[in-house]
C-alpha positions as CSV (number, residue, x, y, z in Angstrom):
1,X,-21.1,-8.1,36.8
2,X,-20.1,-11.6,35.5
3,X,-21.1,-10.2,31.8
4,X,-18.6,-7.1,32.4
5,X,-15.7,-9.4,32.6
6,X,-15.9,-11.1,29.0
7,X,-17.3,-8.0,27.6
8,X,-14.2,-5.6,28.9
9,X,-12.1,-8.9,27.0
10,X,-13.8,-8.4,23.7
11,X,-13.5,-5.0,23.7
12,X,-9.8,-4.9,24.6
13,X,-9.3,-7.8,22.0
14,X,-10.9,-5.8,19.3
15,X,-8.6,-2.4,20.2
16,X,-6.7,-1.1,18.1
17,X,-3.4,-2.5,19.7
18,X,-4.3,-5.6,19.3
19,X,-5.5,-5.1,15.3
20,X,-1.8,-3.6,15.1
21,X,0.1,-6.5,16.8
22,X,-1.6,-9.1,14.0
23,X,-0.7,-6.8,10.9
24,X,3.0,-6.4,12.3
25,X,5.6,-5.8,9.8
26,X,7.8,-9.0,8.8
27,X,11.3,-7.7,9.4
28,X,13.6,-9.9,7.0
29,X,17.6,-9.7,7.5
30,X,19.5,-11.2,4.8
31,X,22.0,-14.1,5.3
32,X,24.9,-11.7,4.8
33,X,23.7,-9.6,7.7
34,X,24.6,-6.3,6.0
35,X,21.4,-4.9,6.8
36,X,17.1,-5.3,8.5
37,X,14.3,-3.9,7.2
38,X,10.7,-4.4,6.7
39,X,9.1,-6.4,4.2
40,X,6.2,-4.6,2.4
41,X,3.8,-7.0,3.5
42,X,2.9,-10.8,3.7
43,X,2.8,-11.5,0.4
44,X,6.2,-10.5,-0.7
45,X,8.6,-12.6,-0.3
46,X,12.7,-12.0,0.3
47,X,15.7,-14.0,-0.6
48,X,19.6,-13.3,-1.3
49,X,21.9,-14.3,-4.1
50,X,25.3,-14.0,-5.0
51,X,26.3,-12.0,-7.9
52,X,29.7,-11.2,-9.3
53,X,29.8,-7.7,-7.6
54,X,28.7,-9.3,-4.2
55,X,25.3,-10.0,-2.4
56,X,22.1,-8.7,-3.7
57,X,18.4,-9.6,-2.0
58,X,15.5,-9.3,-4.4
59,X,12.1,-9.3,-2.2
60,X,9.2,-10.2,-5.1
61,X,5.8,-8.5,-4.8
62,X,2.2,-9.8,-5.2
63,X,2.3,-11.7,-9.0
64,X,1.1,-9.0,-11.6
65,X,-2.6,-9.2,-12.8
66,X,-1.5,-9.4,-16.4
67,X,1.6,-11.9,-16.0
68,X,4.3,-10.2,-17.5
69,X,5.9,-8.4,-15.0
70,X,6.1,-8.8,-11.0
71,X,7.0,-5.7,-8.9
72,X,10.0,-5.9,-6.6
73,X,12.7,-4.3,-4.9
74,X,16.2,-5.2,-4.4
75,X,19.1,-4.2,-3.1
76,X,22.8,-4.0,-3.3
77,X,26.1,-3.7,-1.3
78,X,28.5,-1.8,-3.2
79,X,31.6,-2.1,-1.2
80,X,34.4,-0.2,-2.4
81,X,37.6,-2.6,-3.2
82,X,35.5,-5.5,-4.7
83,X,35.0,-6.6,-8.3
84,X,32.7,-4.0,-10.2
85,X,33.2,-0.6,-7.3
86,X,32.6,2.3,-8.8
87,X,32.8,5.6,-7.2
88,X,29.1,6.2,-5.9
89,X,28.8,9.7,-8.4
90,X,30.2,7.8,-11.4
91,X,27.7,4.2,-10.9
92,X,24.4,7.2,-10.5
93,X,25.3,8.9,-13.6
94,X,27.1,6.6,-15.6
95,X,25.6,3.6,-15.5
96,X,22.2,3.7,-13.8
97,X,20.8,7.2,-15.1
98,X,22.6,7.0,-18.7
99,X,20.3,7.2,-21.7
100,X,19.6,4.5,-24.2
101,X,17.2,5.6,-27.0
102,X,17.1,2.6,-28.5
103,X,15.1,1.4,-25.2
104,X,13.4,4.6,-25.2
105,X,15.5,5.0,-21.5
106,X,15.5,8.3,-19.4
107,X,16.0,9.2,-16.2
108,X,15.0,12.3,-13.8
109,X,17.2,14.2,-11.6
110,X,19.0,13.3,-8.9
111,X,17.3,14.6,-5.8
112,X,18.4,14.1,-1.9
113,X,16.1,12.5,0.8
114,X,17.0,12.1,4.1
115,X,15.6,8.6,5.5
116,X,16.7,6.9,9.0
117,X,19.8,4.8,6.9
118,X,21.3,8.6,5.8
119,X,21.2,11.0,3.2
120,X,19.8,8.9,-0.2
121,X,20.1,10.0,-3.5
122,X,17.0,9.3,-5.6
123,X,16.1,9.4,-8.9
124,X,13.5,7.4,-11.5
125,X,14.3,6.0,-14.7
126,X,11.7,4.7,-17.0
127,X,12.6,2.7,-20.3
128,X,10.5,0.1,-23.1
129,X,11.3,-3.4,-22.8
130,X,9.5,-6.3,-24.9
131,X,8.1,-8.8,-22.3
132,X,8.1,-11.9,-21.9
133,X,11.2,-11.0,-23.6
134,X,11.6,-14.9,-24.7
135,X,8.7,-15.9,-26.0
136,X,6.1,-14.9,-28.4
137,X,3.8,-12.9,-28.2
138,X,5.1,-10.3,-26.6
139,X,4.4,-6.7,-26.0
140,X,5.9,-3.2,-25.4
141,X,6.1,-2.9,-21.7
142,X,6.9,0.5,-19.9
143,X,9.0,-0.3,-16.9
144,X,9.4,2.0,-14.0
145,X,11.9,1.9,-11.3
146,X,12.5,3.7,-8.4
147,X,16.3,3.8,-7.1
148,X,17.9,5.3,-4.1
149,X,21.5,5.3,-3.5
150,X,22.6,5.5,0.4
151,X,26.4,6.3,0.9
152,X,28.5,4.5,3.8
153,X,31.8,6.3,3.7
154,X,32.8,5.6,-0.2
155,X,30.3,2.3,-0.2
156,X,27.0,2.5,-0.8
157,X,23.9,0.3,-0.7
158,X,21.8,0.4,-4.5
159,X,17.8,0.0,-3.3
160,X,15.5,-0.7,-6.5
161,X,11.8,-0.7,-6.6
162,X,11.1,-1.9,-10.7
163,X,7.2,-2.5,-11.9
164,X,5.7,-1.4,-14.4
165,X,4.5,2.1,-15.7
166,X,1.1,1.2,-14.8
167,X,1.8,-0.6,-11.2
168,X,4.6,2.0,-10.1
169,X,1.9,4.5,-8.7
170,X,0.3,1.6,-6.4
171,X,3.9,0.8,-5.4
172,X,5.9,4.1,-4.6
173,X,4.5,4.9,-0.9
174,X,5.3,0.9,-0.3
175,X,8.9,1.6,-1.4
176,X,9.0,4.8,0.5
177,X,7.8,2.9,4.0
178,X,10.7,0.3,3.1
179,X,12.9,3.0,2.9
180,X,12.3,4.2,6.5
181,X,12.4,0.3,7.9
182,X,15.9,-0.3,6.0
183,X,19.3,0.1,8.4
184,X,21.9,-0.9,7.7
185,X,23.7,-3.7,10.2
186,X,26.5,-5.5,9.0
187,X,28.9,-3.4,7.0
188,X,32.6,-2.5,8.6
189,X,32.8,0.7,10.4
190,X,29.3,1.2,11.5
């Protein structure tokens, strides 16, 4: 009977409960407060700047194998009535779907998915950019990115997974899992 004691603790120490409580998710909320969600993992890493359009939080992946582009995702604010709104149909097609041959730029259709935050829109653009684009030698890099736009009202929030052609497939369930973690916690009305 002594023995049953420590073994019933090393078995209960080993559950699976346990295995889930040290590989919790990281949940990272951004100075501004405007929203919480998960980070993908322990080795990305989250911070927020301030742009001319407002706030935007970049959250870097794991460094690339090959060095010339790291994976990450970031998001955006887009509140309307500050510098750079657009109307949330006008920024999707316009601007972040729009076609640039000379970068070899497409983009797919606009498709709805419902996650906890609301109704997204998503779509995925691909394009060719020369990386590292300052320095020599550099090479023809396919970049990937993965955006979903979720309305608040006539504001939205701009989410952005960008890797590469080659990493994009590793990263799109990872994006997809941020996308159910993200709500949205700081913005007027909610």
């Amino acid at each position: 009977m002594t023995i049953a004691g420590p073994l019933l603790f090393l078995l209960l120490s080993l559950s699976p409960s346990s295995a889930r409580a040290a590989d919790s998710p990281l949940r990272y909320v951004p100075p501004s407060r405007t929203f919480a969600c998960d980070l993908p993992g322990p080795d990305w890493h989250a911070f927020e700047e301030e742009e001319d359009t407002g706030f935007a939080v970049h959250i870097l992946g794991p460094d690339d194998p090959t060095g010339t582009y790291r994976t990450g995702i970031d998001v955006r604010w887009r509140e309307k009535g500050e510098p750079g709104w657009v109307p949330i149909k006008k920024r999707i097609d316009d601007e972040l779907r729009r076609k640039d041959p000379s970068v070899g730029r497409v983009a797919t259709l606009v498709r709805p998915y419902r996650v906890p935050a609301g109704l997204a829109r998503v779509f995925e653009v691909v394009e060719i950019r020369r990386l590292p684009a300052s320095q020599l030698p550099s090479l023809d890099e396919d970049l990937h990115y993965y955006y979903a736009v979720i309305p608040e009202g006539e504001s939205y929030y701009e989410i952005k997974l960008a890797s590469t052609r080659e990493e994009y497939l590793k990263y799109r369930d990872v994006f997809v899992r941020f996308l159910y973690t993200f709500r949205p916690i700081g913005v007027a009305g909610l």
